[in-house]
C-alpha positions as CSV (number, residue, x, y, z in Angstrom):
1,X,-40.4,38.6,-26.1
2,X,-38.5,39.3,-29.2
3,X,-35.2,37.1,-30.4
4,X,-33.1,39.9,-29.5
5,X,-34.4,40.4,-26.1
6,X,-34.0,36.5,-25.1
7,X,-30.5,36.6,-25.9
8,X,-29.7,39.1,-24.0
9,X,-31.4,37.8,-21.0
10,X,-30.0,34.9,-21.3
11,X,-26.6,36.2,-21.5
12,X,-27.4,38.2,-18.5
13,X,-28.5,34.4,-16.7
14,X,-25.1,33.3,-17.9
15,X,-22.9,36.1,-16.3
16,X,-24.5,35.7,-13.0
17,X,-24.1,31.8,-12.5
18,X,-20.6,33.1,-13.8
19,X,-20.9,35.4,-10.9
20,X,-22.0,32.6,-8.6
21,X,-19.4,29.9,-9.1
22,X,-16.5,32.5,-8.9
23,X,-17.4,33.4,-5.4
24,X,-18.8,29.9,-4.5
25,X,-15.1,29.3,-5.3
26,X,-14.1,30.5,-1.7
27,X,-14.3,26.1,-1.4
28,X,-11.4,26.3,-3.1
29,X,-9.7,28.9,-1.7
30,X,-10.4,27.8,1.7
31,X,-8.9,24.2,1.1
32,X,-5.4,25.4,0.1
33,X,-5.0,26.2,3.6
34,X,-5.1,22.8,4.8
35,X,-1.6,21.9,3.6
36,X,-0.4,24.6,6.4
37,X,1.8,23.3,8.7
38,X,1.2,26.1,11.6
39,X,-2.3,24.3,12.0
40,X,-2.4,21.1,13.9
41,X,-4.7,18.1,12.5
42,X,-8.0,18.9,14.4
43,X,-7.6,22.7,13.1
44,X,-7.6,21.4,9.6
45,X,-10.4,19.1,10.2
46,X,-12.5,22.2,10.8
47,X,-11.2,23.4,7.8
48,X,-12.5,20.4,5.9
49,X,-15.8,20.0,8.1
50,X,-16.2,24.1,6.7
51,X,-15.9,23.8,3.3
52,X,-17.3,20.0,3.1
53,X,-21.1,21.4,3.9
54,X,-20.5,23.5,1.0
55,X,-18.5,21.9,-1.8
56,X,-21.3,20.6,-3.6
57,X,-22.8,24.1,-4.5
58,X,-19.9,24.9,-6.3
59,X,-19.9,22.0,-8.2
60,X,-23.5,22.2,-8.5
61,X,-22.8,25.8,-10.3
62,X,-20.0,24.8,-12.2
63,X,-22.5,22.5,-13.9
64,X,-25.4,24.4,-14.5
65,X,-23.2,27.1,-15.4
66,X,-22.2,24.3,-18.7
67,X,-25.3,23.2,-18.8
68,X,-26.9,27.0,-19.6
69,X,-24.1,28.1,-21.6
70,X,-24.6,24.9,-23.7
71,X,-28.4,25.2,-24.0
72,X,-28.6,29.0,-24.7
73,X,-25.3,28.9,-26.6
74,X,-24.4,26.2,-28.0
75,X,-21.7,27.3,-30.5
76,X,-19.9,28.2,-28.0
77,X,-19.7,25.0,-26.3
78,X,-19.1,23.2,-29.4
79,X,-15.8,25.6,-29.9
80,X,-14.7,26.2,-26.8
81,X,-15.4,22.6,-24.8
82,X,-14.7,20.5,-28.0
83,X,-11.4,22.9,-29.0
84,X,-10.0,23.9,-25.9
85,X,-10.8,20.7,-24.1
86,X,-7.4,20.3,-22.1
87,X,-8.5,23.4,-20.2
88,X,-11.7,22.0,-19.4
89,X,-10.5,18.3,-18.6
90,X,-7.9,19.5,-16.3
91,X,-10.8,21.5,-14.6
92,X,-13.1,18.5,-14.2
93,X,-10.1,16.6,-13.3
94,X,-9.7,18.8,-10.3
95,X,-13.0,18.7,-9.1
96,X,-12.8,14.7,-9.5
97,X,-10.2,15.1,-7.1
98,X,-12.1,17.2,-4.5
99,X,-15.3,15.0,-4.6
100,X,-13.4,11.6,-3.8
101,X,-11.2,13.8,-1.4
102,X,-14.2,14.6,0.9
103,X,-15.5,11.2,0.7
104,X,-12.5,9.3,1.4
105,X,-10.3,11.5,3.5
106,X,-11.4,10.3,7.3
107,X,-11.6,6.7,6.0
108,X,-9.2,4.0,7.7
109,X,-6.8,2.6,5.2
110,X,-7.7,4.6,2.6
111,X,-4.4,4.5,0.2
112,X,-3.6,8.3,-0.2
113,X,-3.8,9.2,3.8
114,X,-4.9,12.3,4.8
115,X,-2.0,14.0,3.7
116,X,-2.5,12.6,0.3
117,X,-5.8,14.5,0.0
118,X,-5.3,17.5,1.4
119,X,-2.5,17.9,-1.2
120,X,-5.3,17.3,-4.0
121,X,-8.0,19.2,-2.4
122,X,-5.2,22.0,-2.4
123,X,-4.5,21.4,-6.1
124,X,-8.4,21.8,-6.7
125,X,-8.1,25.5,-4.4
126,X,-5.2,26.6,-7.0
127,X,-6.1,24.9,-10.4
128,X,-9.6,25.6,-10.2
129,X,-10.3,29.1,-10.0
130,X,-6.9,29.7,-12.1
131,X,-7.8,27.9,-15.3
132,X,-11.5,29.7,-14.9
133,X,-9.5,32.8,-14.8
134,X,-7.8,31.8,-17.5
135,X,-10.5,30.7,-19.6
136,X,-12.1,33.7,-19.3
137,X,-9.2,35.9,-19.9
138,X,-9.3,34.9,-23.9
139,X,-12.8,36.9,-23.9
140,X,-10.6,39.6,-24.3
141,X,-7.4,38.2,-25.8
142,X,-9.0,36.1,-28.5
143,X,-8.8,32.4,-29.2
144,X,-7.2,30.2,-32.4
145,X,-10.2,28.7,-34.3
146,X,-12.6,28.8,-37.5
147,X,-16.1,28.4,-37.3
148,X,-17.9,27.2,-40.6
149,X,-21.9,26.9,-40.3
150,X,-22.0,25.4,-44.2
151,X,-20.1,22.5,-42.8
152,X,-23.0,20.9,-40.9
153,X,-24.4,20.3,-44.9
154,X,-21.0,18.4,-45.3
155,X,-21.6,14.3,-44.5
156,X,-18.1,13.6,-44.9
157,X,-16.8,15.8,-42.2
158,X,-19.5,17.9,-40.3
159,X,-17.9,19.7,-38.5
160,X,-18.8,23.3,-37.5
161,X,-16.0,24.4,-35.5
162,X,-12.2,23.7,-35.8
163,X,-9.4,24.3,-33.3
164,X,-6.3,25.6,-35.2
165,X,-3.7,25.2,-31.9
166,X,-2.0,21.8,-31.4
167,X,-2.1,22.8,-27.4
168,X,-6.1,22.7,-27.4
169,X,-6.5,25.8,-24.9
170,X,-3.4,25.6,-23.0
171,X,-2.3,28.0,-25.3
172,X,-3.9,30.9,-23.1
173,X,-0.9,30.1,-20.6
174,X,1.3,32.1,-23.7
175,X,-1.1,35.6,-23.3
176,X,-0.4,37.3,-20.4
177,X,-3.2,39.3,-20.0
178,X,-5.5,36.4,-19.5
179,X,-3.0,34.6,-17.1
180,X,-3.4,37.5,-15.2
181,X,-7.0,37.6,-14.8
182,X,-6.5,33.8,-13.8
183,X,-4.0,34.7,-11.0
184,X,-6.6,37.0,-10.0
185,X,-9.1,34.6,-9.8
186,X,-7.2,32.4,-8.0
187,X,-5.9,34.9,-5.1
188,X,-9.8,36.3,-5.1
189,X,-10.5,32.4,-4.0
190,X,-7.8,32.2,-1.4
191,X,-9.3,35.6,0.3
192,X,-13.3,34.5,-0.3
193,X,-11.6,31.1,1.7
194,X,-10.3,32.8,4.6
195,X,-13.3,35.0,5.0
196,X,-15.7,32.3,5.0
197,X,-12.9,30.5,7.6
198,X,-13.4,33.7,9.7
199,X,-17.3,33.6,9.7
200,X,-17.4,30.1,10.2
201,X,-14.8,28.6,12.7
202,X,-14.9,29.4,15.8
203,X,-10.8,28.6,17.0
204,X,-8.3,31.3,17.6
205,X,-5.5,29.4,16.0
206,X,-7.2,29.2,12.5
207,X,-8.6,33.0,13.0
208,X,-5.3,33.7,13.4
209,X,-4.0,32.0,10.4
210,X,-6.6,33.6,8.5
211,X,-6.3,37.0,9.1
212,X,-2.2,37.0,8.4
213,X,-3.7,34.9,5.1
214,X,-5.6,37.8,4.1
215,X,-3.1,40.7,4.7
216,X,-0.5,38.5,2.8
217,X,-2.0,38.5,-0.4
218,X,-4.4,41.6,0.1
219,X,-2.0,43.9,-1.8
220,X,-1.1,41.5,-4.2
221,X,-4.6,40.4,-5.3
222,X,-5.0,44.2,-5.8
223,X,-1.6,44.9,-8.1
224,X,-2.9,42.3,-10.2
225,X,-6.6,43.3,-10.1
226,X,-5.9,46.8,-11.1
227,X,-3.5,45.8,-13.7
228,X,-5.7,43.8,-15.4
229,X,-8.2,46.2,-15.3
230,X,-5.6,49.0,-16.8
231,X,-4.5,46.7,-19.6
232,X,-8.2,45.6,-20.4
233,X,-8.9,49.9,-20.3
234,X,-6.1,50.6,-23.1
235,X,-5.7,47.1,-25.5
236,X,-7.3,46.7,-29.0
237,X,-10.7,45.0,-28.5
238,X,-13.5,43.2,-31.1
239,X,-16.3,45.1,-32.2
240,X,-18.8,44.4,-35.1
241,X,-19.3,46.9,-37.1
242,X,-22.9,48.4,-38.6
243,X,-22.1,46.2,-41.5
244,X,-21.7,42.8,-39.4
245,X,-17.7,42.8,-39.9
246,X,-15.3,41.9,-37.2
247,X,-12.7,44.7,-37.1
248,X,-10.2,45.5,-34.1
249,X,-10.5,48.6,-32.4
250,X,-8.6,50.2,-29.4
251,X,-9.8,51.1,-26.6
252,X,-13.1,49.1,-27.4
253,X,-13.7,48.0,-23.7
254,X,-12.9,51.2,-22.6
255,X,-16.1,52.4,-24.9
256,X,-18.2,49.5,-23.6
257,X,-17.5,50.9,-20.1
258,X,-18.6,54.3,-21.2
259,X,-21.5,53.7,-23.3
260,X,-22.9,51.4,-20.4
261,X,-22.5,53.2,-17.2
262,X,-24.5,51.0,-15.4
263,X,-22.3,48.0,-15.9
264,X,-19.2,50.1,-15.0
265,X,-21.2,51.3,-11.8
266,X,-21.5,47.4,-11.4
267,X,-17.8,47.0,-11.8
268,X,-16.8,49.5,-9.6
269,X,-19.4,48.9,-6.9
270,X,-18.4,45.2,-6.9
271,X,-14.6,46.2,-6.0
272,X,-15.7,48.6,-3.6
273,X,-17.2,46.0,-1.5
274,X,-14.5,43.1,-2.2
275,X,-12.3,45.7,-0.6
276,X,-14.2,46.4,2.4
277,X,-14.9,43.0,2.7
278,X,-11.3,42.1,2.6
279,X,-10.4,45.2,5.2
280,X,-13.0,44.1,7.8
281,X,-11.8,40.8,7.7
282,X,-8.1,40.9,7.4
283,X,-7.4,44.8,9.0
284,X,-10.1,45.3,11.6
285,X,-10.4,41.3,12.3
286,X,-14.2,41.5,11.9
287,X,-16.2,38.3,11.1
288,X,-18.6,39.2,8.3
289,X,-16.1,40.6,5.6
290,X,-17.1,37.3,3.2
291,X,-20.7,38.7,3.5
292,X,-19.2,41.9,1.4
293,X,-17.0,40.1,-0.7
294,X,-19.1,37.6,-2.0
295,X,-21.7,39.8,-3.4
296,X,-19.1,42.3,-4.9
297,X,-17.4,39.5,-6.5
298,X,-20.7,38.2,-8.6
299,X,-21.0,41.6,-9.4
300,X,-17.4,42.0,-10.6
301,X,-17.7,39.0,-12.4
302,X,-20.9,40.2,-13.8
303,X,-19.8,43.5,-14.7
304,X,-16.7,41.4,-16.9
305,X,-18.9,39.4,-18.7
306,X,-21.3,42.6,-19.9
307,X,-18.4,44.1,-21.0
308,X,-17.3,41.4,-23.1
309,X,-20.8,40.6,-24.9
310,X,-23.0,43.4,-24.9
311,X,-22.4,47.1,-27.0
312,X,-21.7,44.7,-30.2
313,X,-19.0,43.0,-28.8
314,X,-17.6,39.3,-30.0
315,X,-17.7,37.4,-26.5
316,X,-15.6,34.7,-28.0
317,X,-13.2,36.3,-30.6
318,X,-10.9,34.2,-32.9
319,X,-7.6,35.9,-33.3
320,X,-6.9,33.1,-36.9
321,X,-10.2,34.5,-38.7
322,X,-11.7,37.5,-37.0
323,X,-15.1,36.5,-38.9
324,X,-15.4,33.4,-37.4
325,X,-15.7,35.2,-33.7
326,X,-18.9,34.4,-31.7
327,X,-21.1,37.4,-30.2
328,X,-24.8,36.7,-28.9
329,X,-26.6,37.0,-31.8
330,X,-24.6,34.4,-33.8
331,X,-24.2,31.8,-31.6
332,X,-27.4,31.7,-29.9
333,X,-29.9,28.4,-29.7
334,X,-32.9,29.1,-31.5
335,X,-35.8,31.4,-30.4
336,X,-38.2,28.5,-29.6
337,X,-35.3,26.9,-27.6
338,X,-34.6,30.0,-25.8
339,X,-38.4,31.0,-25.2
340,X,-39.0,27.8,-24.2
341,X,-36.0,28.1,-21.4
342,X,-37.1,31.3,-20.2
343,X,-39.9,30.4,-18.6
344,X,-38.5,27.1,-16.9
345,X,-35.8,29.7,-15.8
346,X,-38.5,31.0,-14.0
347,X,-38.3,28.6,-11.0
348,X,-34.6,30.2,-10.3
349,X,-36.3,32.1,-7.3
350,X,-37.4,29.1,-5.7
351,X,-34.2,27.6,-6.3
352,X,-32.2,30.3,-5.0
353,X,-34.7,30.0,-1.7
354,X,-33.7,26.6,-1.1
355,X,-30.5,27.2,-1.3
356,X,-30.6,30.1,1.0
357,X,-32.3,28.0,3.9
358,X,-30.2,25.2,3.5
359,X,-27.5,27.4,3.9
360,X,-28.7,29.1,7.3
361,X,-29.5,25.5,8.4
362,X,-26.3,24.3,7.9
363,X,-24.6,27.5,9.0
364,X,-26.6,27.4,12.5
365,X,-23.6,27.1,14.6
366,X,-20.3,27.7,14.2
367,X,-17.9,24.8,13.9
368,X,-15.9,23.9,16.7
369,X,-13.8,21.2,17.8
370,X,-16.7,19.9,20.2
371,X,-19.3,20.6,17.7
372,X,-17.1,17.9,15.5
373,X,-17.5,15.3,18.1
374,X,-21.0,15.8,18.2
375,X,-22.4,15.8,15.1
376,X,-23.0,12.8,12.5
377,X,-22.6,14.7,9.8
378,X,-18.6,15.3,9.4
379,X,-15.9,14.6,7.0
């Protein structure tokens, strides 16, 4: 296995638990409809009881997903979690939020109420998968910092990596083509959360609910899909040149997309079945739509994050010194750290089958309000 080869495949590792925790994020989405006031308290229960059996998986990804990106790239995390940390605080924050939410919600005289946690389980369902969005937006748009590897030599200050914005990542808020790939995100999540509603609950109120949910935001989850899509098509994009320079060049993404046809095969394949997905669910009120969306999503998400690193593209460009922008090759661990990875990354099968019959046990039967009365196991 040569250096080049475990970078890649470790960026390819990367981009699916990216994958993963984006449609995992259906949690989320699924939550933000327990502040709705057309569902009565038992309704919403079932709500919570659905996405309660789940929650942990996402978080669970969220983590690993740090956890990988750190190991196999650690530049990266030192710029982007120690420079843009407000984005990522406000992110944990969230999910802070959800975990003390499920455990305390049905408690007696717990000091929020009920009411006081659906209301921060809903503002996990929007900040979550919007700042993720966001995050992931300035792959493309570029990011203020300097990286300078000579510092580490320095005793007086070594420090590798410097944030050059005051707003420490909230700056992304000010480029509107990453804000829309976060809105995207976000209304992706509230239509994974309703088709997972639709597989899982078995009450005509909340079917009901979900399937005006779905064609609500349908057409607007797809005006902002495609226009992020057209922008990303036609802006200037990061390459490195023959000579290792950072130069900008138009219509670089569009050339990624060409010169791997496979990854725009993924891309389009990916929206193909989101669609259907979203159509059986919301249009012909079928109950497996999230079973087409969710795969179509990783391999949306998948298809983004190819784009963004391979066909020597900077995956995490600086727009204050072009130079200092990180691709794969230069802000990779070391080859014995990422051989020695690879092969624990070998158990992922075995992981992924644990998770897949813990799933189908949990997802046995439907919930209902009778089932809630009769199980232990309920939030």
């Amino acid at each position: 296995m040569t250096y080049e080869f475990l970078q890649n495949y470790w960026w390819i590792l990367i981009s699916l638990l990216a994958g993963l925790l984006v449609a995992l994020m259906f949690v989320q989405g699924a939550n933000i409809h327990l502040v709705n006031k057309k569902l009565d308290d038992a309704q919403k229960r079932m709500i919570l009881n659905a996405t309660g059996r789940k929650w942990e998986l996402t978080f669970t990804t969220l983590v690993t997903f740090g956890g990988a990106f750190f190991a196999s790239f650690p530049l990266f995390y030192s710029t982007s979690f120690g420079g843009a940390y407000w984005v990522w605080v406000l992110l944990l924050v969230t999910f802070v939020f959800q975990a003390v939410s499920y455990e305390f919600y049905a408690k007696k005289e717990n000091l929020l109420g009920m009411k006081g946690f659906r209301i921060a389980l809903m503002a996990n369902g929007i900040l979550a998968p919007f700042l993720v969005g966001t995050a992931v937006g300035t792959f493309f748009t570029g990011s203020r910092f300097t990286v300078d590897k000579a510092a580490i030599a320095d005793p007086s200050a070594p420090v590798i990596s410097t944030w050059e914005s005051a707003w420490h990542g909230l700056e992304a808020l000010a480029q509107p083509h990453a804000v829309i790939l976060g809105l995207t995100v976000f209304a992706l999540a509230y239509l994974l959360g309703a088709l997972y509603l639709l597989s899982r609950v078995d009450d005509t109120g909340v079917r009901k609910e979900m399937y005006e949910a779905i064609q609500r935001v349908f057409f607007p989850f797809v005006a902002l899909l495609v226009a992020w899509v057209v922008l990303l098509l036609f802006r200037k994009g990061f390459a490195v040149g023959a000579d290792g320079v950072v130069v900008m060049e138009r219509g670089k993404y569009f050339a990624n997309f060409l010169a791997m046809p496979a990854v725009l095969g993924m891309l389009l394949g990916g929206i193909v079945l989101v669609l259907i997905g979203l159509i059986r669910g919301g249009f012909s009120h079928e109950q497996d739509g999230f079973w087409f969306a969710a795969p179509g999503t990783v391999l949306v998400v998948m298809a983004i994050f190819f784009v963004a690193g391979f066909n020597n593209t900077p995956y995490y460009p600086s727009i204050t010194d072009l130079q200092s922008s990180l691709t794969i090759r230069n802000s990779s661990s070391s080859y014995f750290t990422l051989q020695v990875m690879s092969w624990v990354s070998l158990l992922i099968p075995f992981v992924v089958t644990y998770i897949v019959f813990a799933w189908r046990a949990m997802d046995r039967h439907k919930i209902t309000a009778d089932e809630l009365e009769e199980t232990k196991h309920k939030y």
